[in-house]
C-alpha positions in Angstrom: 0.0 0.0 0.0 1.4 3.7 -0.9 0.8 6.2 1.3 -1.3 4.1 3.6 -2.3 5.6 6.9 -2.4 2.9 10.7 -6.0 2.7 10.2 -5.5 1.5 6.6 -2.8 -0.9 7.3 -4.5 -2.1 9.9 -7.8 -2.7 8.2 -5.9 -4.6 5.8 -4.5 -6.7 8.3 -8.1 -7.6 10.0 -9.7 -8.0 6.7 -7.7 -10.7 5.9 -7.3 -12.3 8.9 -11.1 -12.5 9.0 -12.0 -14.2 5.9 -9.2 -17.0 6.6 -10.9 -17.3 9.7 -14.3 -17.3 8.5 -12.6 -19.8 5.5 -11.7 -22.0 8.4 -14.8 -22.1 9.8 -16.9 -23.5 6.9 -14.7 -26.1 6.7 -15.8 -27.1 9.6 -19.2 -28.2 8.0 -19.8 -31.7 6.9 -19.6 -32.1 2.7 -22.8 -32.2 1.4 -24.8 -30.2 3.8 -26.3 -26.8 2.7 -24.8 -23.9 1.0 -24.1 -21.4 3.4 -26.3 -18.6 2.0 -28.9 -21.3 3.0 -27.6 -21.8 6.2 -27.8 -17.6 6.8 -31.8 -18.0 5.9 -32.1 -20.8 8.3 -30.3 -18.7 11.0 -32.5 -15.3 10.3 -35.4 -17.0 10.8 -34.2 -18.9 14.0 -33.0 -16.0 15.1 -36.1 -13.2 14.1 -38.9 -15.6 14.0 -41.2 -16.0 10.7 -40.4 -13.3 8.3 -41.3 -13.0 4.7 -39.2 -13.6 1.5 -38.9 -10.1 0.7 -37.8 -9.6 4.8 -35.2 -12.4 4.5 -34.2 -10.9 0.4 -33.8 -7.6 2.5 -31.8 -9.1 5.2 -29.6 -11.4 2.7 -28.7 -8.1 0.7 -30.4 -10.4 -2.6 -32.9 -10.0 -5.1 -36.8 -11.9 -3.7 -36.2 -14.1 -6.9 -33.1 -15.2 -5.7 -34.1 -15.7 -2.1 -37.2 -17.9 -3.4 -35.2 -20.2 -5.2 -33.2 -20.6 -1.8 -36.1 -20.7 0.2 -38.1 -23.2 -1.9 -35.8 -25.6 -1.8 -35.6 -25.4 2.1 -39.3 -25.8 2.3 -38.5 -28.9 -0.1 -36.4 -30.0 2.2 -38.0 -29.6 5.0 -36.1 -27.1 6.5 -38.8 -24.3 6.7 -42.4 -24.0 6.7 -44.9 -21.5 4.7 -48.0 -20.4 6.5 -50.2 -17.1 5.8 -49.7 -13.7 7.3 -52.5 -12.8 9.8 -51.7 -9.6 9.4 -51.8 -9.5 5.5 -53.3 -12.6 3.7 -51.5 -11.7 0.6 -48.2 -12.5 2.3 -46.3 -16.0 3.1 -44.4 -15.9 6.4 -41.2 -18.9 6.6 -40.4 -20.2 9.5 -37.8 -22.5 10.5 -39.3 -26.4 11.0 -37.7 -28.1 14.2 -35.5 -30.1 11.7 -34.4 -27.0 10.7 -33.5 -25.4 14.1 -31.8 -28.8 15.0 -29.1 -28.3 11.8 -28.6 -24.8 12.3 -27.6 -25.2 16.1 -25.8 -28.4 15.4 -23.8 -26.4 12.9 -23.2 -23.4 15.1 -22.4 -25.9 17.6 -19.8 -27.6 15.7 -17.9 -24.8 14.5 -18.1 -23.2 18.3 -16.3 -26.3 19.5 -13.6 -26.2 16.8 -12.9 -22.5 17.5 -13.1 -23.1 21.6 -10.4 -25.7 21.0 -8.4 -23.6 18.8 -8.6 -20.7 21.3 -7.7 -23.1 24.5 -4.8 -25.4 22.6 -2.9 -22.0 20.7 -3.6 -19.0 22.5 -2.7 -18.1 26.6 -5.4 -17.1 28.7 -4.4 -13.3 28.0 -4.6 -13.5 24.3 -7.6 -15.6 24.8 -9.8 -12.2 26.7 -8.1 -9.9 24.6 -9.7 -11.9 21.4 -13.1 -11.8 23.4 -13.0 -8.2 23.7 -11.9 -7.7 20.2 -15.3 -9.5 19.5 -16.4 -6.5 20.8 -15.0 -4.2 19.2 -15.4 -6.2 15.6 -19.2 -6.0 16.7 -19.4 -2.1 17.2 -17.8 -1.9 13.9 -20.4 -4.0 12.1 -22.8 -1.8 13.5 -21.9 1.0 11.4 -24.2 2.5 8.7 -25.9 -0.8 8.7 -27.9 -4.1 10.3 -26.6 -6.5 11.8 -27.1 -10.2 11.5 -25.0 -11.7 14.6 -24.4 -15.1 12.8 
């Protein structure tokens, strides 16, 4: 970088060291299983509740068309239900299916345990609180200007 500043460099720095992290992460999930945009529309609505295509579309930052594919083949699946709005019979709420609550907490679940043994067998007890309070901070950040989707 020319000319780069100690907030550029490190942004940079935590940028990258992000995306190998979130990298390492999804490898933690067994071949086969869903995509991980599916995954993030299973964890909204586990998360929010029942929302509507165009609420999850919204949330996903993608077009409804593309977030109905996704979505249909959950409901396919088995992953997510349809049901009507009682507030506006013109719209379909999703909601996560049991099934679909037990895959996404197994997955969050999974990669927790990989990253809490990570933590415990690399890092001392110092670095270890100083990453939890950077978790912190990295939160804040994502707050900025936008919504946040605490995957």
């Amino acid at each position: 970088m020319t000319n780069s500043s100690p907030a550029d460099d490190a942004a940079h720095e935590i940028r990258t060291a992000l995306f190998r992290l979130v990298r390492r992460l999804r490898q933690e999930r067994p071949e086969g299983e869903l995509s991980y945009s599916q995954l993030n529309v299973l964890g909204w609505l586990e998360r929010e509740g029942s929302m509507t295509n165009a609420d999850l579309a919204a949330a996903e930052r993608v077009t409804p068309q593309t977030m109905m594919r996704a979505t249909a083949d959950l409901v396919a699946a088995g992953f997510i239900s349809k049901a009507d709005n009682p507030a506006d019979r013109r719209q379909i709420l999703l909601e996560i299916t049991p099934t679909g609550t037990t895959l996404v907490r197994d997955d969050r679940r999974r990669r927790d345990t990989f990253l809490a043994q990570a933590m415990t067998t690399t890092l001392t007890p110092t670095e270890q609180e100083l990453l939890r309070l950077t978790a912190g901070l990295m939160n804040k950040l994502a707050e900025v200007g936008g919504s946040d989707d605490n995957r």
